[in-house]
C-alpha positions in Angstrom: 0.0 0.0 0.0 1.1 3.8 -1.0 2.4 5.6 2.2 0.6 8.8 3.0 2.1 12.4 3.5 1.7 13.9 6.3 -1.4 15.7 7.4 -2.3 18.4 10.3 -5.7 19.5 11.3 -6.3 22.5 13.4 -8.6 22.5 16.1 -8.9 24.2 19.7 -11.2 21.3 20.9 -8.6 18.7 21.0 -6.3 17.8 23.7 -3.9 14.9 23.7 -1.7 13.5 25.6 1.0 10.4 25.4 -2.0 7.9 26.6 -4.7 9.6 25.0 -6.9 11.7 23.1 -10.0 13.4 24.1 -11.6 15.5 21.4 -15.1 17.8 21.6 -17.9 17.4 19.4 -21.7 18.5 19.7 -24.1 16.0 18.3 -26.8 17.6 16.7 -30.1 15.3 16.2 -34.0 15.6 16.0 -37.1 14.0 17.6 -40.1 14.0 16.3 -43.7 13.9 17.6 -47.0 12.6 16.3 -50.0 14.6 16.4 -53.6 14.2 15.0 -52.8 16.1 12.5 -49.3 17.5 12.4 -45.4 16.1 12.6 -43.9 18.2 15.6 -39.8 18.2 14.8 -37.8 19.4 18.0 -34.1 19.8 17.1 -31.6 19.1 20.1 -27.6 18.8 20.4 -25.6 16.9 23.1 -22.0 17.6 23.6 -19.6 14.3 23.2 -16.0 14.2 25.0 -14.7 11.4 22.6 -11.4 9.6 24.5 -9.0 7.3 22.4 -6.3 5.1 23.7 -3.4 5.8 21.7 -1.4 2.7 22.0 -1.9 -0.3 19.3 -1.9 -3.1 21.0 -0.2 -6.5 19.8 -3.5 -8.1 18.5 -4.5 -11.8 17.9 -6.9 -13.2 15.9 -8.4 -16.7 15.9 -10.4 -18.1 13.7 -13.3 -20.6 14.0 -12.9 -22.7 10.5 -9.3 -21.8 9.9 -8.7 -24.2 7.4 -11.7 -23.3 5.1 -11.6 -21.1 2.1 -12.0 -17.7 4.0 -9.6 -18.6 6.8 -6.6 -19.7 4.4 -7.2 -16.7 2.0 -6.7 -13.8 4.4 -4.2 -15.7 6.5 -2.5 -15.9 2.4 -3.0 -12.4 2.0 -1.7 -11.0 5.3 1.7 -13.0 4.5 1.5 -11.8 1.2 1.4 -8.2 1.9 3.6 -9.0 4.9 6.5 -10.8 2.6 5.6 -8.2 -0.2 5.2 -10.6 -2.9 4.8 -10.5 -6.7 3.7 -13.6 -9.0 3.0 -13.9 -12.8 -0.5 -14.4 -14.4 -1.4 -15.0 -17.5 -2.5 -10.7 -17.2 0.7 -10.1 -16.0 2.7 -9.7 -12.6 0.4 -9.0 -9.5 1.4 -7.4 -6.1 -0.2 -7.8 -3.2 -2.5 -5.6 -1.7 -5.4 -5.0 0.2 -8.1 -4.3 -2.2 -11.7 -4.5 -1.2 -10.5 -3.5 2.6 -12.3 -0.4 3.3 -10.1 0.5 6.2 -6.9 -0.2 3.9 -8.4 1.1 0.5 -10.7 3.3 1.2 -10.7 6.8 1.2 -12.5 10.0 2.8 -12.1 13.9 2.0 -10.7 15.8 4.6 -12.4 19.3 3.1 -11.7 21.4 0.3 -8.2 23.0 -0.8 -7.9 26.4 -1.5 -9.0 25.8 -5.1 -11.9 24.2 -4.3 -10.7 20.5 -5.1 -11.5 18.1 -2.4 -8.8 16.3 -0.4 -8.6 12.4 0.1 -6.9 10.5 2.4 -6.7 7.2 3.2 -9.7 5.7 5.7 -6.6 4.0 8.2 -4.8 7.4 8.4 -7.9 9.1 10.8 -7.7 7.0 13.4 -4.2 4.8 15.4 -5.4 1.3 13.7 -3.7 -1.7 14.4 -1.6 -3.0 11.1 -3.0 -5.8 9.3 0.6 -6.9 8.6 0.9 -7.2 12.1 -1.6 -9.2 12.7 -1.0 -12.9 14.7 -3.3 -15.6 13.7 -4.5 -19.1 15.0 -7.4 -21.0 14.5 -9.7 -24.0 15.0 -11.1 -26.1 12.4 -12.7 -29.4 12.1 -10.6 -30.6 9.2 -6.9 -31.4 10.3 -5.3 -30.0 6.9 -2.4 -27.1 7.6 -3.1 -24.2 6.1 -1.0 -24.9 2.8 -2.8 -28.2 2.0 -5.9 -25.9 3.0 -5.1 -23.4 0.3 -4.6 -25.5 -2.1 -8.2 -27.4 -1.4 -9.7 -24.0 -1.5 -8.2 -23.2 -5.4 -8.7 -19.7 -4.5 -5.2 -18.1 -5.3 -2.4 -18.4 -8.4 -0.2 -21.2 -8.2 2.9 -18.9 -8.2 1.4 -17.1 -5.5 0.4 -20.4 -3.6 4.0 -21.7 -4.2 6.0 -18.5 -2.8 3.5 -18.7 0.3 3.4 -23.0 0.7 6.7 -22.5 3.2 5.2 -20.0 5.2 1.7 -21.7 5.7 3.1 -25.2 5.9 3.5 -25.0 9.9 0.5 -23.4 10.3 -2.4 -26.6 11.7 -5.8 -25.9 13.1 -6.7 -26.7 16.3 -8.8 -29.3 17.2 -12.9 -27.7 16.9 -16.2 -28.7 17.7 -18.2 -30.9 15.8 -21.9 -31.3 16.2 -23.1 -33.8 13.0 -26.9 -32.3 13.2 -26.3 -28.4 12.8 -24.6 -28.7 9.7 -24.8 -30.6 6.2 -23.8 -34.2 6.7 -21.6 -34.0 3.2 -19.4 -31.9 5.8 -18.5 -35.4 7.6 -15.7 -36.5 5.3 -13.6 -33.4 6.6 -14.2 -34.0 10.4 -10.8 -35.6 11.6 -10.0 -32.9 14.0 -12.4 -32.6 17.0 -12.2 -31.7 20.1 -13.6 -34.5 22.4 -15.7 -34.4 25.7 -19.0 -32.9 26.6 -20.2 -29.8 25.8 -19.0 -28.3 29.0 -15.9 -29.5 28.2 -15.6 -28.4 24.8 -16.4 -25.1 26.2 -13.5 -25.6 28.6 -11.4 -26.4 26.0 -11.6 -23.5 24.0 -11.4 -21.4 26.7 -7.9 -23.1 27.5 -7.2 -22.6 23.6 -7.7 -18.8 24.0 -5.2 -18.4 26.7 -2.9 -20.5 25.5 -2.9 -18.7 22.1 -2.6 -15.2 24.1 0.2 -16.5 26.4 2.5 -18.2 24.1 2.4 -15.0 21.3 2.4 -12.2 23.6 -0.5 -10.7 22.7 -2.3 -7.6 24.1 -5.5 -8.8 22.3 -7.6 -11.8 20.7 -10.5 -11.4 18.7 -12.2 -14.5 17.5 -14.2 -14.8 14.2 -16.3 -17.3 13.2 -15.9 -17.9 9.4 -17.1 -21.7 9.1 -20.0 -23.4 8.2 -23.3 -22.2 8.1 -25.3 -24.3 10.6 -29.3 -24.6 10.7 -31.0 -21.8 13.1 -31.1 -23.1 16.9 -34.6 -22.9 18.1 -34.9 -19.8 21.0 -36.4 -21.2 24.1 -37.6 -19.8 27.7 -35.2 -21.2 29.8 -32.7 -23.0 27.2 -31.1 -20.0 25.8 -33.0 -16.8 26.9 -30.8 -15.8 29.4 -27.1 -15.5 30.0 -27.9 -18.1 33.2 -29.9 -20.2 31.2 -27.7 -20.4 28.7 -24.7 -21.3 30.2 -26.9 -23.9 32.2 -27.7 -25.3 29.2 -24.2 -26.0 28.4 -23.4 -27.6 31.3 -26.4 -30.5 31.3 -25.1 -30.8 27.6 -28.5 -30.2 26.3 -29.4 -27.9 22.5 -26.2 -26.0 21.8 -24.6 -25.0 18.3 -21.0 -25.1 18.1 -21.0 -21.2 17.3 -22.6 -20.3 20.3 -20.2 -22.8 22.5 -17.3 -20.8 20.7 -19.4 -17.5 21.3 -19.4 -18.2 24.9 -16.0 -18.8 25.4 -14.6 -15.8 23.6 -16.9 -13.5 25.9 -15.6 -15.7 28.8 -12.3 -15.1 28.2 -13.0 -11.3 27.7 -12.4 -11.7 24.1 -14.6 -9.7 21.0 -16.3 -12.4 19.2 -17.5 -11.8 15.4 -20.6 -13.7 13.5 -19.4 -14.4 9.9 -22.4 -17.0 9.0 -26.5 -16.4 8.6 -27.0 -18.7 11.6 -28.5 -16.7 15.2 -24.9 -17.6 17.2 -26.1 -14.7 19.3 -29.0 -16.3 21.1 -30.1 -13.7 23.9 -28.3 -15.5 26.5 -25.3 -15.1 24.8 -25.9 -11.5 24.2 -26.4 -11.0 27.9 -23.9 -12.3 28.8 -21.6 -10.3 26.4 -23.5 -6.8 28.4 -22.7 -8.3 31.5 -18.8 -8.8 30.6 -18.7 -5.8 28.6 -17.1 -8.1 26.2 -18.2 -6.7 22.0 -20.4 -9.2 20.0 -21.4 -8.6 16.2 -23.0 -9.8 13.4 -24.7 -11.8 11.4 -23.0 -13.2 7.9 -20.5 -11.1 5.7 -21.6 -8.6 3.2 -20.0 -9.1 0.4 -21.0 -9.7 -3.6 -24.8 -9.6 -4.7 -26.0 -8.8 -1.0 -23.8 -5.3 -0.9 -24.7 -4.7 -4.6 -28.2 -5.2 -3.9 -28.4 -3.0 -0.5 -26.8 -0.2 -3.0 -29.5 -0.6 -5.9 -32.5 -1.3 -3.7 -31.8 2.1 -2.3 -31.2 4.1 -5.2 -34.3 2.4 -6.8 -36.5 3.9 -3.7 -34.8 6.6 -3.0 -35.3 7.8 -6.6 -39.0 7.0 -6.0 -39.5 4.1 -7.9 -41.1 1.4 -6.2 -39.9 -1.4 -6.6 -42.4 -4.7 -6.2 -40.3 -8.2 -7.7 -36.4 -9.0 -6.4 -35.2 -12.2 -7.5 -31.7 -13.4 -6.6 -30.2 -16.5 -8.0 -26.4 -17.5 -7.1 -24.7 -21.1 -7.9 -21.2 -21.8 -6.3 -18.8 -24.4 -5.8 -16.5 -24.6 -3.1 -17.6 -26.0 0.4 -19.9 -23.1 1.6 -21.8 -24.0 -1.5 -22.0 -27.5 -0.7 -23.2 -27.1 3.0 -25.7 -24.5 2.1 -27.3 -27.2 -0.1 -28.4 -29.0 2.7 -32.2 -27.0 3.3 -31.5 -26.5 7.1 -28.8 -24.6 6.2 -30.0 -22.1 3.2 -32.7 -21.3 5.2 -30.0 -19.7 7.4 -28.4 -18.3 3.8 -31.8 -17.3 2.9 -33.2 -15.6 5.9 -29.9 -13.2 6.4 -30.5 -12.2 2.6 -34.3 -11.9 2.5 -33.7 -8.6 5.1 -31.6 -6.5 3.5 -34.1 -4.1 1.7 -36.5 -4.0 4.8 -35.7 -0.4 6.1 -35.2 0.8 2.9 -38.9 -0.1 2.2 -40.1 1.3 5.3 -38.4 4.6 5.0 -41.1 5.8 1.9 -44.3 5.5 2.8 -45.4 7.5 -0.3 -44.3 4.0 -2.3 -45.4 1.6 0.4 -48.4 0.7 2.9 -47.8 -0.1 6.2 -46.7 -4.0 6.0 -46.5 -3.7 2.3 -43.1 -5.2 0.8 -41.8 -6.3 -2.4 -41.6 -10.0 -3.6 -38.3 -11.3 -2.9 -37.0 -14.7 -3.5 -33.6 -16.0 -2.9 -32.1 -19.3 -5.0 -28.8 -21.0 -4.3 -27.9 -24.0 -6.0 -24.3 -25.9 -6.0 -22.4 -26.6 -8.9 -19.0 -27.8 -8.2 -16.8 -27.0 -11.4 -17.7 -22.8 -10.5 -15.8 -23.4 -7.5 -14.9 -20.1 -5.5 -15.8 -18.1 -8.3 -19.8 -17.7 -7.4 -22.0 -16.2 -9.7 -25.2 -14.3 -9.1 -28.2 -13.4 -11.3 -30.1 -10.8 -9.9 -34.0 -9.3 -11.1 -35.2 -5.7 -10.0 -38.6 -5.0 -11.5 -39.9 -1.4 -10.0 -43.6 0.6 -10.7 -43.2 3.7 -12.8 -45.8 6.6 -12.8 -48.6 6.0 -15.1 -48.9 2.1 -15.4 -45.3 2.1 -16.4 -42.6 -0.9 -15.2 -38.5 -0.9 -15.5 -36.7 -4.1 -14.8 -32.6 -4.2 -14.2 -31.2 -7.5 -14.7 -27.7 -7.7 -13.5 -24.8 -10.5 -13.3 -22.4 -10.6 -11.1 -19.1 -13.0 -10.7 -18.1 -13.1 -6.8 -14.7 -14.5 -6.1 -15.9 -15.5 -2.8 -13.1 -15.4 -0.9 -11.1 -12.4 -1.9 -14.4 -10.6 -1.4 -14.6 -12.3 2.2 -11.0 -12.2 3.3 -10.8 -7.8 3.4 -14.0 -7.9 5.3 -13.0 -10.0 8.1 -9.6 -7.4 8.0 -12.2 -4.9 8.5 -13.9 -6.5 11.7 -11.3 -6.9 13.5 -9.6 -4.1 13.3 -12.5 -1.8 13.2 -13.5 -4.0 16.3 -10.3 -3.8 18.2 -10.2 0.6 17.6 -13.7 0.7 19.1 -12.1 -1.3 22.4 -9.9 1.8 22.8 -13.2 4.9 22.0 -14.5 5.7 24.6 -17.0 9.0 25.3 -19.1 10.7 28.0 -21.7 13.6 27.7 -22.4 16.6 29.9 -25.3 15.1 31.1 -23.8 11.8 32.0 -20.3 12.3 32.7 -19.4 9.3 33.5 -17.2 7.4 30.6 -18.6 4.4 28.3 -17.9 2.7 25.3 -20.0 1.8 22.6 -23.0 -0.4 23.5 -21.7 -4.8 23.4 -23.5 -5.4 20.2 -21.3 -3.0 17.6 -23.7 -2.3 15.4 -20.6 0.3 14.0 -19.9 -2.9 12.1 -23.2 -3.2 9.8 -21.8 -1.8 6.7 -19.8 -5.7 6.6 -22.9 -7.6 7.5 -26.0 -8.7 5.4 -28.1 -9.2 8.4 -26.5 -6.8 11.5 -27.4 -7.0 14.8 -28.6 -4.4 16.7 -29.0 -3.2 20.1 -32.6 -3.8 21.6 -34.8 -1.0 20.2 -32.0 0.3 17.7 -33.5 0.9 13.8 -31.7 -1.9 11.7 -29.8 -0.2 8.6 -28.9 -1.6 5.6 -28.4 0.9 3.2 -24.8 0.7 2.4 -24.1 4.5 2.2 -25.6 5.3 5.1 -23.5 2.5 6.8 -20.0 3.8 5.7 -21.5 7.3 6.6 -22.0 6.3 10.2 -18.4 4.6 10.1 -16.8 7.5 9.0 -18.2 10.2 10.7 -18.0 8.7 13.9 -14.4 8.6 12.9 -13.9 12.0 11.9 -15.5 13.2 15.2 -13.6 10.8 17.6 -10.2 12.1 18.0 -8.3 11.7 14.5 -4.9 11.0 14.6 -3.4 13.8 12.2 -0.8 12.0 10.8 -0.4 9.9 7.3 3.0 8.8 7.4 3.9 5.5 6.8 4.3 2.9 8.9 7.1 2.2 10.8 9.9 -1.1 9.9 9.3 -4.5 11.6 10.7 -4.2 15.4 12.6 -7.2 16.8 10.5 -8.7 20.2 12.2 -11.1 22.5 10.4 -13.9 22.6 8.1 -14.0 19.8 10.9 -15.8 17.3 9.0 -18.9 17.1 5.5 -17.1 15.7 7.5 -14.6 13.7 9.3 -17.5 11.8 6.2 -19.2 11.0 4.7 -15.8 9.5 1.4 -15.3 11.7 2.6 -12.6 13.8 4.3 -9.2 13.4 5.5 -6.5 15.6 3.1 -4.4 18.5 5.1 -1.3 18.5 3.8 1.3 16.4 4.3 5.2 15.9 0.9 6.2 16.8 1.9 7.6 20.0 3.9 10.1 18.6 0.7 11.8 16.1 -0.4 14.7 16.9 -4.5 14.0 16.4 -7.7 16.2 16.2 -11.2 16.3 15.9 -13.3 16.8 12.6 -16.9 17.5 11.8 -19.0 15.4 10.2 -19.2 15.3 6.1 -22.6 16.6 4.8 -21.5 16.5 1.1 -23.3 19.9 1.6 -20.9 21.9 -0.2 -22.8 25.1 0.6 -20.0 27.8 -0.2 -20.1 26.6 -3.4 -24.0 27.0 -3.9 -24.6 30.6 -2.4 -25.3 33.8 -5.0 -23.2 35.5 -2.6 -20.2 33.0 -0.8 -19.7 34.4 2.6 -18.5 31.2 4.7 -15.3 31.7 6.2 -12.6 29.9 4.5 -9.0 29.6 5.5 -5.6 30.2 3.1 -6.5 31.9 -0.5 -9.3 31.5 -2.6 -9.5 30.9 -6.4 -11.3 34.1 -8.3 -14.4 32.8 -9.4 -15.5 32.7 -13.1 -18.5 32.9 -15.0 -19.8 29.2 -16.3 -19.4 29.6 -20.7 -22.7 28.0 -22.5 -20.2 27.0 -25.1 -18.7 23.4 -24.3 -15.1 24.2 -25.5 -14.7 27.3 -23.4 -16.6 25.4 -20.3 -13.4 25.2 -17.2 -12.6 21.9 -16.4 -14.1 19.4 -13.8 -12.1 20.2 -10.2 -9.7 17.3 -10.3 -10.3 15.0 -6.9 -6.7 14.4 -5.2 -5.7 11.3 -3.4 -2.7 11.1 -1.1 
């Protein structure tokens, strides 16, 4: 990745110290009020002390389903960026990179310059992020494969890439998981030679030991876990089984109706560890969610956000946003590589099928010029397996919307997924977005007492097709407004004011043996020398640009304006955007 310049942002309601920064900002909002007759809008503003930890911690990640396609590929791609490799395709010679990471390739503006062009900078400059080249990884997985003979199941990557990474990933091996036959397809019994034995209790125990032992032997500040395995079949909610933290971990003590995500659920938030929902599934019963308040431990979710499901929470909302109203989706996908083959077991698409099915449902309710109360467009979701596609999954989608005066429009789009590469930057994304909201924290003048975000990080919806929310929250899924809560939230936490890059590896005594099998890089980090500030929210208002008479205060000199030609060849040029 390109290394930033340097930025600097001034602002008088920012103080920092070595350990922290603390950074004003007054949150403006409005409630509203239903009459008989009339809307009553009251706007109100609280004022925010936003406080972030600037240390970057040596972080850990573990993954639930190592050895699958997802597990191997971003464990591949974090070496790869790490070693700074090259290969040859038949297109020519690639590098790696981080593409489809929207902490690692995605931008936001900073403002405008003084000639009116807007700013960019990269999205991991705001804020001290933890390095994904730094990153330590371990796992569990039911097959007993290493991670090479994992990546080459998974046919995912070039073979010159797979060759240059084989040494690296050879030492690499799964621990032993949890296998429960009846919450997953049974064509997923061939690959279960790696379990971890012993009732459920037990297995619980185990994984807790696995945590610790992971977190001792590494060195680590930090583990996150992340379930990227199977999809399993819903787990039926049930007063006294799994409504309540108690009950729940009741439940796994008389060994009685547990998945295996919600065993591994329980032991991450045991351990004090964030734990992450990559599959459809509900791993976050209410009990488990409970018990994640009462630890104060993050929990998020459900199932990753990444090809036809992103592309349709974008076009559903430009459809009704634009006010058409749209009445037929149909999605159709085929894929061949194991997540296609346990998903066609019907237990398990229904899981697939459910987390899909919700992504346009605030999207209709937010136009109720278009739509009735309860009203809702058809919407049906297909998933078929056809081995030879492997990773590479394509989706046909339908859109058919009502025009004014009897009229219809239909989009038909299709879209080919590599699964995996558009998997692997998302789970980057949860963690480290994850692990940055461990260190935010914020108090108001009317409660002055510091918190953190709430334990279900709904923060991390814009990389979920089906996120969880707190109790009462509004569900989003309209993508833009998803990164929009991301980043502003960003830009008025403390930003870190710096863009340079990133500091050489470090030596660490004792960490030899992770470094030289590749899962682990260095905790130091510069951020504790950045000088960082607060910014306002964007508004993409652009209002000093719109006004017959521009009188908004603007810093540094201003281009002279000029008067807009009718004639195309004597029209100015378009303001040209600039990265750094």
């Amino acid at each position: 990745m390109e290394a930033t310049v340097q930025f600097v942002v001034e602002s008088p309601n920012v103080v920092y110290s070595p350990e922290a920064i603390e950074a004003q900002y007054e949150y403006r909002t409005t409630s509203v009020s239903r009459g008989e007759s009339v809307l009553k809008v009251y706007p109100s503003s609280t004022s925010f002390t936003f406080r972030t930890a600037r240390r970057v911690p040596r972080l850990g990640v573990m993954l639930v389903g190592w050895g699958g396609n997802n597990g191997s590929t971003l464990t591949a791609a974090v070496l790869a960026n790490r070693l700074h490799l090259s290969w040859p395709t038949r297109r020519g010679r690639k590098e790696a990179n981080y593409y489809g990471s929207l902490m690692q390739a995605g931008t936001v503006s900073l403002g405008l310059d003084a000639e009116g062009q807007e700013v960019f900078v990269p999205f991991r400059t705001l804020l001290p992020m933890v390095s994904p080249d730094d990153l330590v990884f371990d796992g569990w997985d039911i097959s007993s494969l290493n991670l090479a003979e994992a990546m080459r199941r998974a046919q995912v990557l070039d073979w010159g890439l797979q060759e240059q990474l084989w040494p690296h990933m050879e030492a690499l091996h799964p621990r032993p998981s949890v296998y429960i036959p009846e919450f997953i397809a049974t064509n997923q019994s061939a690959r279960a030679d790696n379990l971890i034995p012993g009732t459920r209790a037990q297995q619980l125990e185990q994984i807790r030991r696995d945590i610790r032992d992971f977190r001792s032997c590494a060195g680590l500040d930090k583990v996150i876990v992340l379930w990227t395995a199977n999809t399993e079949r819903f787990c039926e909610l049930v007063p006294g089984l799994n409504d309540t933290a108690e009950n729940l971990l009741r439940t796994i003590e008389l060994g009685l109706e547990v998945s295996p995500s919600t065993l591994f659920a329980v032991a991450s938030i045991l351990e004090g560890c964030a734990f992450l929902n990559g599959s459809p599934q509900n791993t976050l019963v209410p009990g488990a969610v409970e018990l994640a308040r009462q630890h104060r431990v993050f929990v998020g979710g459900d199932d990753f956000k990444s090809g036809q499901t992103k592309v349709k929470s974008v076009l559903v909302d430009f459809l009704i946003s634009s006010g058409l109203k749209t009445m037929s989706i149909v999605s159709y996908n085929h894929l061949g590589n194991n997540d296609g083959q346990n998903l066609s077991a019907p237990p398990q698409f229904r899981s697939k099928e459910v987390s899909k099915s919700s992504v346009v449902d605030d999207m209709v309710q937010s136009n109720p010029v278009l739509y009735a109360p309860g009203e809702k467009p058809d919407h049906c979701v297909v998933i078929k397996y056809v081995p030879y596609v492997g990773d590479s999954k394509r989706a046909m989608d339908e859109y058919t919307s009502e025009l004014m005066l009897g009229g219809t429009n239909t989009l038909v789009l299709h879209n080919t997924c590599e699964d995996s590469l558009l998997a692997a930057p998302i789970m980057l994304d949860l963690v480290l977005l994850t692990e940055l909201c461990q260190r935010v924290s914020f108090r108001t003048d009317s409660d002055p007492e510091p918190q953190g975000f709430h334990p279900v990080l709904s923060l991390l919806s814009f990389l979920f097709k089906a996120p969880l929310a707190p109790p009462g929250s509004p569900v989003v899924n309209s993508l833009f407004r998803q990164r929009s809560c991301i980043e502003n939230i960003f830009r008025c936490a403390p930003s870190r004011g710096w863009g340079g890059p990133t500091l050489g590896p470090m030596r660490v005594p004792g960490r030899a043996a992770h470094r030289a099998l590749g899962i682990g890089g260095p905790a130091e980090s510069p951020s504790s020398s950045r000088a960082c500030v607060g910014l306002p929210p964007q508004n993409h208002m652009l209002l000093e640009h719109k006004m017959e008479r521009p009188s908004l205060k603007q810093i540094g000199h201003v281009a002279a304006s000029c008067h807009v030609s009718c004639k195309k060849e004597l029209a100015p040029a378009a303001p040209q955007q600039l990265y750094w």
